[in-house]
Rosetta silent file (secondary structure, phi, psi, omega in degrees, C-alpha in Angstrom):
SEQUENCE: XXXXXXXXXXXXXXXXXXXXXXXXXXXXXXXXXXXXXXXXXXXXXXXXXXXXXXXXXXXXXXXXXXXXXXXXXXXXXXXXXXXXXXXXXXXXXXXXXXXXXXXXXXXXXXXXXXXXXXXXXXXXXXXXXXX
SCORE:     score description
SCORE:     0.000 S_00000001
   1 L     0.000  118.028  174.765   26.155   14.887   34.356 S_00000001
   2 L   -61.090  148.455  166.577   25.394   16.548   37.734 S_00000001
   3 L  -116.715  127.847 -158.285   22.204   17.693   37.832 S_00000001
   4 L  -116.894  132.430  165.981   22.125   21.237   40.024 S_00000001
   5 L  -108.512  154.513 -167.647   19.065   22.449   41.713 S_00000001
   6 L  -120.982  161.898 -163.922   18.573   25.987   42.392 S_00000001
   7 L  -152.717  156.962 -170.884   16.817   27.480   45.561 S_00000001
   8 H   -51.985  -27.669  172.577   15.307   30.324   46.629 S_00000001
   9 H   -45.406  -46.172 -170.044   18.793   30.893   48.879 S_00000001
  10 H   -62.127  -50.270 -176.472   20.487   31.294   45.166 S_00000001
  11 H   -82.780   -1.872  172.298   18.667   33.326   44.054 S_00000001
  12 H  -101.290  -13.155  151.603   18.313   35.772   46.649 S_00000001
  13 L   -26.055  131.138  164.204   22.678   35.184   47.026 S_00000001
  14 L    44.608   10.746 -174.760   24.758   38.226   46.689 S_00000001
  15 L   -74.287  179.412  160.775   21.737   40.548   45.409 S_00000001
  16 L   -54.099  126.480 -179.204   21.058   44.035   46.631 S_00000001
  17 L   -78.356    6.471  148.753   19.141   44.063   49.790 S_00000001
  18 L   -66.498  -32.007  179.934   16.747   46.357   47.952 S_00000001
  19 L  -103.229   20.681  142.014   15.673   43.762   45.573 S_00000001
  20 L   -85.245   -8.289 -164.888   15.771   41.303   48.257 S_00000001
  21 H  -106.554   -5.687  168.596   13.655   43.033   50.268 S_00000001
  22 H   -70.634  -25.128 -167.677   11.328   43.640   47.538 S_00000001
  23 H   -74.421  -56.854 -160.481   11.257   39.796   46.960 S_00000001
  24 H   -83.785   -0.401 -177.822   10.309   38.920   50.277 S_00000001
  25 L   -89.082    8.400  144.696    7.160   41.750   50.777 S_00000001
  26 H   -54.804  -48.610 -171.661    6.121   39.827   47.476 S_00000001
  27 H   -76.363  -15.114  122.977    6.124   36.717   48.906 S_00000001
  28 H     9.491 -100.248  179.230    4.312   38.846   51.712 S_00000001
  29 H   -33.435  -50.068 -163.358    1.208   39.668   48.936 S_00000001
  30 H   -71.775  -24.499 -173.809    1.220   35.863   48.063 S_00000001
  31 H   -93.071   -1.957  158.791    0.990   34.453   51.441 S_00000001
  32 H   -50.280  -48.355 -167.640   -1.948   36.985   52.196 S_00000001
  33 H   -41.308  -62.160 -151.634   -3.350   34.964   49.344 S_00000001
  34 L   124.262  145.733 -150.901   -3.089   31.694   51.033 S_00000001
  35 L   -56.901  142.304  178.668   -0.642   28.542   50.844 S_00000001
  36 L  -109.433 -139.342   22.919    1.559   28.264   48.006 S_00000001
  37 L   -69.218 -169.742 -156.533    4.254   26.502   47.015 S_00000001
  38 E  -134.939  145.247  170.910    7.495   27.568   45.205 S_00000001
  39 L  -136.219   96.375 -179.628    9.029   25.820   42.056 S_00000001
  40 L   -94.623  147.465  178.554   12.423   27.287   41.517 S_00000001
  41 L  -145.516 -159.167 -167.961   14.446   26.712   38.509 S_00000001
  42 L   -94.828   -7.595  171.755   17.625   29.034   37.552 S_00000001
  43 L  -125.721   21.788 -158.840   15.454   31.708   35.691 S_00000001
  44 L  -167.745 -176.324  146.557   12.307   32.154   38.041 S_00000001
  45 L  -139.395  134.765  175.727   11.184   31.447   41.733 S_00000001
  46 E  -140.195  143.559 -177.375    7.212   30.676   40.347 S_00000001
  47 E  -117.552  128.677 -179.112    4.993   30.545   43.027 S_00000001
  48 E  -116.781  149.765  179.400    2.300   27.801   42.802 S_00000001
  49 L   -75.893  172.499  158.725   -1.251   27.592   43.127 S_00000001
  50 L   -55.151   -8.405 -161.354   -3.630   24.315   44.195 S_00000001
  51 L  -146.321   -2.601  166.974   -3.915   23.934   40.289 S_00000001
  52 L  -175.909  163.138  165.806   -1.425   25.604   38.505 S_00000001
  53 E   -76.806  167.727 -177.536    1.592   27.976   38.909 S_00000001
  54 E  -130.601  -11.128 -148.133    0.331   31.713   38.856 S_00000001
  55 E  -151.545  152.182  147.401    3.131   33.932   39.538 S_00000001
  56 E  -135.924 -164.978  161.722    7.181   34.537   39.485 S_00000001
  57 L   161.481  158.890 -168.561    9.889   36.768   40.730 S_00000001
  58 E  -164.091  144.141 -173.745   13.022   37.063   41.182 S_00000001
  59 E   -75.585  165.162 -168.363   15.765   40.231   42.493 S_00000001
  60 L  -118.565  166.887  176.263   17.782   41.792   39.926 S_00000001
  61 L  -110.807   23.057 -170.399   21.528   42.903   40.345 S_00000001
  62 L  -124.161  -12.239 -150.996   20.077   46.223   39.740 S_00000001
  63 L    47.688   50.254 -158.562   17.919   45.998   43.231 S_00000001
  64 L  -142.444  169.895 -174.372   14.450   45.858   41.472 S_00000001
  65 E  -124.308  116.706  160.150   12.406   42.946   41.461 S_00000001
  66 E  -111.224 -177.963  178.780   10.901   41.427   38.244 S_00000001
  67 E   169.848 -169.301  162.281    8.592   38.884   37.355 S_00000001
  68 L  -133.726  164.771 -160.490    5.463   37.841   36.058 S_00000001
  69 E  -148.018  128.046 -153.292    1.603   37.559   37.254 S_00000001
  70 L  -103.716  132.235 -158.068   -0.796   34.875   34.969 S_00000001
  71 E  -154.336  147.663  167.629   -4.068   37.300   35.265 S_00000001
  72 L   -78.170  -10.453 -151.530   -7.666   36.925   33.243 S_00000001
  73 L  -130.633  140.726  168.055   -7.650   40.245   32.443 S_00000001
  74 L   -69.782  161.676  140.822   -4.845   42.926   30.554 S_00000001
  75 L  -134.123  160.413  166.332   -3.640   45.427   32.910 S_00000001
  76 L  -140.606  113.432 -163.756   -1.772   48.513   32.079 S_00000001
  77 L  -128.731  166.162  166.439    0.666   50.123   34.478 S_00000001
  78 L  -103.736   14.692  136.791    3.708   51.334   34.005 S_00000001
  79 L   -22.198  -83.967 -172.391    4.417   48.437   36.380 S_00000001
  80 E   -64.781  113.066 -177.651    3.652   46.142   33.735 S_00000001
  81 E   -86.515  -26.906 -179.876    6.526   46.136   30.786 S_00000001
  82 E  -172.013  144.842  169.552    4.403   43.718   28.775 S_00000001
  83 E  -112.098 -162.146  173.733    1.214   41.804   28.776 S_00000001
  84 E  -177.262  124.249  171.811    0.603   38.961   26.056 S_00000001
  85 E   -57.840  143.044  171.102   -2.062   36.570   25.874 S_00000001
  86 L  -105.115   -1.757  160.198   -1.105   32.918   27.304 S_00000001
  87 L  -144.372 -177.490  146.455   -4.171   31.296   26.637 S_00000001
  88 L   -47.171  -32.783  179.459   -7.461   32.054   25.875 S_00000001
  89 L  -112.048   -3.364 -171.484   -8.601   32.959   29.153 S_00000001
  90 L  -125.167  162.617 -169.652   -5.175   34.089   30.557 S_00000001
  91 E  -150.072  124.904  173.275   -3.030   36.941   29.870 S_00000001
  92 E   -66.231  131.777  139.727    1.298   37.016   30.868 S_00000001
  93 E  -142.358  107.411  178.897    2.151   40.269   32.520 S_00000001
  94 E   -72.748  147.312 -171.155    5.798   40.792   33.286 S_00000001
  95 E  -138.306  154.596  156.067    6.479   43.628   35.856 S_00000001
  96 E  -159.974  149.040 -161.347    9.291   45.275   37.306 S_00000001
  97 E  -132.537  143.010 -160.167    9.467   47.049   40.386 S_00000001
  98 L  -111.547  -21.266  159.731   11.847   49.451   41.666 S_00000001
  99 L  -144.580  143.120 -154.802   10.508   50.237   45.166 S_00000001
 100 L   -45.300  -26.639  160.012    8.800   48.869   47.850 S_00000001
 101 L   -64.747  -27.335  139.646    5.711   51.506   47.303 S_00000001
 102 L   -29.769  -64.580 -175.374    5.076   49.857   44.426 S_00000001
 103 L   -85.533   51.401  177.722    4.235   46.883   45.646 S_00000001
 104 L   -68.177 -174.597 -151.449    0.533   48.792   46.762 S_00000001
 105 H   -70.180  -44.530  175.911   -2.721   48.039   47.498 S_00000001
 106 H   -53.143  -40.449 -142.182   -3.124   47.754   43.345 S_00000001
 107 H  -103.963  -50.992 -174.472   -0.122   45.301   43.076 S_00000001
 108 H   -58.014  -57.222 -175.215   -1.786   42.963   45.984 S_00000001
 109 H   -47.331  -26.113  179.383   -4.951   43.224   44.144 S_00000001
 110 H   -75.599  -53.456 -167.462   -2.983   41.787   40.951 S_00000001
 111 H   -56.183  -65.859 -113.979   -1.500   38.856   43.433 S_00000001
 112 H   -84.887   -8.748 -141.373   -4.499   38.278   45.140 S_00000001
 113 H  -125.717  -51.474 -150.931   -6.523   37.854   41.083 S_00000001
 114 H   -96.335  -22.202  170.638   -3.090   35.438   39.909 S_00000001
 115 H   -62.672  -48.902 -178.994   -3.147   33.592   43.005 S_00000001
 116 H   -44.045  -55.801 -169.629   -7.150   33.055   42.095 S_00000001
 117 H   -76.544  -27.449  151.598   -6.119   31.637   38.673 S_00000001
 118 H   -79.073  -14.809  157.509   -3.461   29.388   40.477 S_00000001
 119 L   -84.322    6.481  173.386   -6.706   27.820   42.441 S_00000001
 120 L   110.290  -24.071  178.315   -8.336   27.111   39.248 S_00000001
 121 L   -64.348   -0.269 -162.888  -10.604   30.448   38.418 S_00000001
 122 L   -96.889  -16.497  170.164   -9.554   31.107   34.857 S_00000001
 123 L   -77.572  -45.237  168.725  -11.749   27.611   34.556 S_00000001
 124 L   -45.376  142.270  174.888  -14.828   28.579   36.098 S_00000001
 125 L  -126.132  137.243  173.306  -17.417   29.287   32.944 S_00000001
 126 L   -70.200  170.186 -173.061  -20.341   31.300   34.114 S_00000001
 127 L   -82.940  146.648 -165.978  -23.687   28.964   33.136 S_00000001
 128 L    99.012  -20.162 -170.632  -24.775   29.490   30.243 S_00000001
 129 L  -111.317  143.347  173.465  -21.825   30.342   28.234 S_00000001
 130 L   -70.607  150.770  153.019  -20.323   27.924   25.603 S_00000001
 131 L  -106.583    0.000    0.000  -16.684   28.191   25.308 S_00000001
């Protein structure tokens, strides 16, 4: 059985240059963040932290960009199609975005809090508190 790896090239392959170009001012927000790496598999591009992955995305054949962003907090946008908790301390929020305006000052601010939680901050306990 071959085993087939998929890359970011695939997934960015024959898409809409609108949801490629949404893809790459994502990867934009995350590299604001600070170094990453990428773990692609055939349903994601996930962008990883020093300590965990935090993030995904991927273009649509529609030219939109979805994904998801691993966050301590809900948010509610009409960004966000669904949050869900994924832990105790973490909360899944899948997004999809249809234009590049979108991806605002708010939307960085989202990155910049799921990149934090791929270094490890969803761990920090302030002193004093039990968990």
């Amino acid at each position: 059985m071959d085993i087939v790896e998929w890359t970011v090239a695939d997934h960015l392959r024959g898409k809409p240059d609108e949801g490629v170009a949404l893809y790459e001012r994502f990867v934009e927000l995350v590299a604001g963040c600070g170094p990453f790496t990428y773990a692609v598999s055939k349903t994601t591009i996930t962008f990883k932290g020093v300590r965990r992955g935090f993030a995904g995305a991927r273009p649509t054949d529609r030219g939109q960009l979805v994904g998801y962003l691993d966050l301590q907090r809900r948010v509610e946008d009409p960004r966000i199609r669904s949050a869900a908790p994924y832990t105790r301390r973490l909360f899944v929020h899948h997004f999809r975005v249809d234009e590049l305006t979108q991806l605002d000052e708010e939307f960085a601010g989202w990155v910049a809090a799921a990149y934090a939680v791929g270094a490890g901050a969803h761990l920090d306990r302030p002193s004093g508190v039990l968990p």
